[in-house]
MISE-524491 format. One record per residue (C-alpha): x, y, z; residue in three letters. Coordinates in steps of 0.02 Angstrom, whole numbers, plus 32768, in hexadecimal, padded with zeros to 4 digits. Layout:
% residues N
XYZALA
...
//
This chain:
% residues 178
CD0454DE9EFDUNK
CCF954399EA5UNK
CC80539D9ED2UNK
CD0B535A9F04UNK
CD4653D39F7CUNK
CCAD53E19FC5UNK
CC8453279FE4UNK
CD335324A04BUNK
CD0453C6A0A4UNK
CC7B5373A0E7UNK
CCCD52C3A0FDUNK
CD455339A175UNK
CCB65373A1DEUNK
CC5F52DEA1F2UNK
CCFB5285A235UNK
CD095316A2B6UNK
CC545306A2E6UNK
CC685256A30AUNK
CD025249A357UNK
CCB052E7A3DDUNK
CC205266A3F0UNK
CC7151DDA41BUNK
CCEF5233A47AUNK
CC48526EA4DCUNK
CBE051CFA4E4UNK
CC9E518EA530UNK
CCA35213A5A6UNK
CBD751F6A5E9UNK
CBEF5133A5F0UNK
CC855107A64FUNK
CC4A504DA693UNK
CBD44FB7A662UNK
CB474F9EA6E9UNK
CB6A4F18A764UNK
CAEB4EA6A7BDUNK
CB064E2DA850UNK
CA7C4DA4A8A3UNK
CA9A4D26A93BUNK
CA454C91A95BUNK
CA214C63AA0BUNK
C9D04BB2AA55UNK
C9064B9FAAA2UNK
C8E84B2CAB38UNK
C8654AF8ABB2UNK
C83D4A7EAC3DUNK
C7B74A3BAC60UNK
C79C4A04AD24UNK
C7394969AD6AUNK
C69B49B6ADADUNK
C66D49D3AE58UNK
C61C495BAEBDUNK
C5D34952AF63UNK
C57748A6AFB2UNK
C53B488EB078UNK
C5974808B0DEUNK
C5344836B168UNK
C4AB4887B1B0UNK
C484490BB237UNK
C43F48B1B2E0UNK
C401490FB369UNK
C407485CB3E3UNK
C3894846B45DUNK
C33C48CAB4D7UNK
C2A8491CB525UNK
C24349A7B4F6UNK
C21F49DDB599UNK
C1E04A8BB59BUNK
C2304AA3B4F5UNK
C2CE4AF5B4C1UNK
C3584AC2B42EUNK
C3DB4A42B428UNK
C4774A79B3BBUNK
C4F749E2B357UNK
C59C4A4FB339UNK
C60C4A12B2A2UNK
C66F49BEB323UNK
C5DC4950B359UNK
C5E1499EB404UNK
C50D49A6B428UNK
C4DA4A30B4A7UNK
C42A4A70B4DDUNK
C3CB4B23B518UNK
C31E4B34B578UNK
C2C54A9CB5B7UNK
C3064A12B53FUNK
C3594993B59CUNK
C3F3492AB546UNK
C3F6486BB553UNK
C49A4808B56CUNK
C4C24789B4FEUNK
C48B47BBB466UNK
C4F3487CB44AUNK
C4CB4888B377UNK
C54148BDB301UNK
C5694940B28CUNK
C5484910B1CDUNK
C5C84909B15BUNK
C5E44921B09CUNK
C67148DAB02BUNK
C6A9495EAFB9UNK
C708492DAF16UNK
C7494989AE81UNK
C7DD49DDAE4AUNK
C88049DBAEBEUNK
C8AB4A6AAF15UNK
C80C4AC8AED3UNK
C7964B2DAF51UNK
C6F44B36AF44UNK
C6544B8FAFA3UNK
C5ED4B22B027UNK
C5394B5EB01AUNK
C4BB4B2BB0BDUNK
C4104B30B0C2UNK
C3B84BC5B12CUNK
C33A4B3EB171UNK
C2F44A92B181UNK
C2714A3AB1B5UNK
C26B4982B1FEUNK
C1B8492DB205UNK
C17A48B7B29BUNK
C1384816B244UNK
C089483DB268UNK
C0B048C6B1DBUNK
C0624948B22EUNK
C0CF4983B2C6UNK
C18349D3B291UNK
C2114A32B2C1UNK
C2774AA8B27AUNK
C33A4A90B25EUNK
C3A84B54B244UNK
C43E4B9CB271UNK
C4B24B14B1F0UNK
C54B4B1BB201UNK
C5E34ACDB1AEUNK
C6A24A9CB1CFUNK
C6E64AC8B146UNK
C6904B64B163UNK
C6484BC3B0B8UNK
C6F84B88B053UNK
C74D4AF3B04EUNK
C7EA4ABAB006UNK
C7EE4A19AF95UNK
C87D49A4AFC5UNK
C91B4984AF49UNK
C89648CFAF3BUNK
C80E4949AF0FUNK
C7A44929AFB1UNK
C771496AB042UNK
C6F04954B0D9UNK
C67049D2B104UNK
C61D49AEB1B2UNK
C57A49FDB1CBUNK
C52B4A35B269UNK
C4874A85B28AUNK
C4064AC3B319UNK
C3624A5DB334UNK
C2D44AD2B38AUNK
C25E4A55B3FBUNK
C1B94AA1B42AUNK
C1714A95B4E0UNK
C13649E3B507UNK
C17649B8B43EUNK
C1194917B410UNK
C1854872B42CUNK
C1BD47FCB39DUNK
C23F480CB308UNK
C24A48A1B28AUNK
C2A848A1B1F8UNK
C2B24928B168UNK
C340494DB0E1UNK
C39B49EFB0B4UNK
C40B4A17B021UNK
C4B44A48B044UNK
C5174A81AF8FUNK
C5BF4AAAAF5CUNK
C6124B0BAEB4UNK
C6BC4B1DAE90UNK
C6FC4BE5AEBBUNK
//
């Protein structure tokens, strides 16, 4: 065998070797690799915050202590009594009420105080206010405005032969959006 020969011998099994590799490589790859990606939109709103201010406040009116008992103001403003406390006409009380403002339609969580106290103006002599209770009643409902009313009643105790004159204390009523 001649160079020559042999160079073209081997030019003939290189070409076979390649042409099984790529035939291979063909075979193993079939595709190119595909990727994909969306894009989507962010939001937010931001509400007016809630808001709560007294329009007016919780009276008890005018009564006796007598041998003591408790005079209860219902949401309605309807005043009743128990024990020796005796109601005077004429001057019934009221409930207290709240203006509520924020977001329309929103509800939100009415939070009442577990006690209060209201001080005689000598300073000294008190009496305790418990038993709050609310109309809305724990939730309210925001108007399509954004408002609402939230009348407040609560039940005075009055001690046995309670010192005369006027008391007057404060208590926190709050409100947060649910």
């Amino acid at each position: 065998m001649n160079i020559n020969q042999f160079f073209q011998s081997r030019a003939r099994s290189l070409g076979v070797a390649t042409a099984c590799a790529l035939a291979i490589g063909a075979s193993v790859h079939t595709g190119v690799a595909q990727a994909a990606s969306a894009n989507s939109n962010a939001s937010a709103t931001v509400v007016a915050p809630i808001a709560i201010s007294n329009t007016a406040g919780l009276v008890f009116g005018k009564f006796s202590a007598g041998s003591g008992g408790t005079v209860v103001m219902s949401t309605a403003s309807v005043r009743s009594k128990s024990g020796g406390v005796v109601l005077l006409t004429g001057t019934a009380g009221s409930a207290a009420a709240f203006d509520v403002t924020g977001d329309a339609a929103a509800t939100y969580a009415i939070t009442l105080p577990g006690s209060a106290t209201v001080t005689h103006t000598d300073t000294l002599t008190t009496m305790s206010l418990g038993t709050f209770v609310s109309n809305p009643s724990a939730t309210g409902t925001l108007s399509g405005g954004g408002a609402q009313t939230v009348n407040v009643g609560a039940t005075l105790t009055v001690a046995n032969a309670q010192l005369a004159g006027s008391y007057s204390g404060t208590y926190s009523v709050s409100v947060e959006y649910n």
